[in-house]
C-alpha angles and dihedrals in degrees: 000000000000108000088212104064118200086260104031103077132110146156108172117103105238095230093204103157086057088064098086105045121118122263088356087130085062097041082053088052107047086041105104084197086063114111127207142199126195128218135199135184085327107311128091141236123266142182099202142317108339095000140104127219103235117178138187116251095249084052090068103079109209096005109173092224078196107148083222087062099038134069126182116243101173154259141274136171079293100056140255127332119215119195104214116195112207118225108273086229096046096141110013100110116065132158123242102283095056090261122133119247123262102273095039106039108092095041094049081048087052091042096049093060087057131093125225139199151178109255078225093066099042103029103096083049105054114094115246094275097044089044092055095041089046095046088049095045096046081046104063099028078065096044093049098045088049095052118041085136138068106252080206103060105349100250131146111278118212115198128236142178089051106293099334112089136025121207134197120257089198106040099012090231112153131229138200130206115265130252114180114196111236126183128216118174130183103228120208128179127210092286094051096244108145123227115225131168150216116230123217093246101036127099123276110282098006109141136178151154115295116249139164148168125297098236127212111288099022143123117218099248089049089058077051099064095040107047087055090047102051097038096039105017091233128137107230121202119167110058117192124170112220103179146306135239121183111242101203084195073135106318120328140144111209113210106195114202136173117228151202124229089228113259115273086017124139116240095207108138125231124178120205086232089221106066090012134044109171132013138174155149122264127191114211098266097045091049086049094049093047092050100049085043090056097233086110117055108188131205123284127275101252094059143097101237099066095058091057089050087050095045080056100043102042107232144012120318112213104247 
């Protein structure tokens, strides 16, 4: 499989132990060199197809350079990247005649003029720099909207070194954003035919490979082995990792493996009619006819499970 997954790219040096320096947010700011991307209810600014739309601080008319607003992403030879959130309410409140309200009104004009898209959608298509500044954006805006308050005492949390740690106004105890482990293999039986499956919410026809969370006590392979066995009713046995990519859809990390229907196994398939409806095995030229057919309707390109699909497969599917 490819070793650089759609969302698994960067280029940019982390920087972490810059995050705590004093008065680095406002040496960000007043750099010209500073680049800064804009989020907004989860998707990201961009200028066109495969680019983001990156812009200096002063071009930000009305930016609250606020650190509850800002999170680090990095720096390379051109200088540092910020990740700005924008309130979840910028541009709600507006006065009779449509018009923002004074504090808000020349960064929701500058804002306006902006697009904005689903790292889901442009992902596959950001070069290296703009996909690992966007997945750790995305990242950290998630995190941050899921966690205002302590998990210890339910206080209000306030965040420091730039983005990547809140701390409790009330006991001091720090706290880190979240990954959760999830698994997606890319099952095969003795004749090479991949199972793939149809989830309950998902559109007619859409199929993929199956995938779950890691859950407490468990090694990865054995995730493995359950979650096929509880969505397929399959016995895996083989288990091979073939790469990661984070899924910042809050907060995943997706561990993509290939694996072997168990020797002697059946390979009689039975969903568990909840998370998953339909579910069956495919040989190459089955899975290429349905999807040019259009009766299979496969992921989308910036994830992980059609590059299994296409590990398996050898080659590109028309989509």
């Amino acid at each position: 499989m490819q070793t650089q997954l759609p969302l698994a790219r960067s280029t940019v040096d982390p920087d972490a132990a810059a995050r705590a320096q004093p008065g680095f947010v406002e040496a960000l700011v007043d750099d010209p060199r500073t680049k800064v991307l804009l989020v907004r209810h989860g998707l990201v600014a961009v200028a066109g197809d495969g680019v983001l739309d990156l812009r200096a601080p002063a071009e930000i008319a009305g930016a609250p350079w606020d650190p509850q607003h800002l999170a680090y992403l990095g720096r390379d030879d051109g200088g540092a990247y910020l990740a700005l959130t924008l309130p979840g309410t910028l541009g709600e409140e507006r006065d009779l005649d449509g018009v923002p309200i004074h504090e808000d009104a020349a960064l929701v004009n500058f804002v306006e003029r902006l697009t904005f898209a689903h790292l889901r959608d442009v992902g596959d298509a950001l070069a290296d720099r703009d996909a690992g500044l966007a997945t750790t954006a995305v990242a950290l805006s998630a995190w941050h909207a899921r966690n205002p308050r302590c998990p210890r005492c339910g206080e209000i949390t306030e965040v420091i070194d730039v983005g990547w740690v809140r701390r409790c106004t009330a006991d001091h105890s720090l706290h880190y954003p979240r990954t959760d482990p999830a698994v997606i293999m890319a099952v095969t039986d003795a004749h090479d035919r991949i199972l793939l499956g149809h989830a309950a919410h998902w559109p007619e026809n859409r199929f993929s490979t199956l995938a779950g969370y890691v859950e407490p006590g468990e090694s990865v392979e054995t995730a493995v082995r359950r979650e096929v066995a509880e969505e397929a009713g399959i016995a895996v046995g083989a288990v091979e990792f073939k790469g990661s990519q984070p899924w910042p859809f809050p907060a995943s990390l997706m561990l993509g493996f290939r694996a072997r229907v168990a020797d002697d196994a059946s390979t009689e398939v039975t969903v568990d009619g909840v998370e998953i409806t339909d579910a069956r095995f495919f040989t190459r030229e089955e899975l290429a006819v349905a999807v040019a057919a259009g009766t299979v309707l496969l992921p989308m390109r910036s994830s992980i499970a059609l590059a299994l699909i296409e590990d398996w497969y050898g080659g590109t599917l028309a989509r």
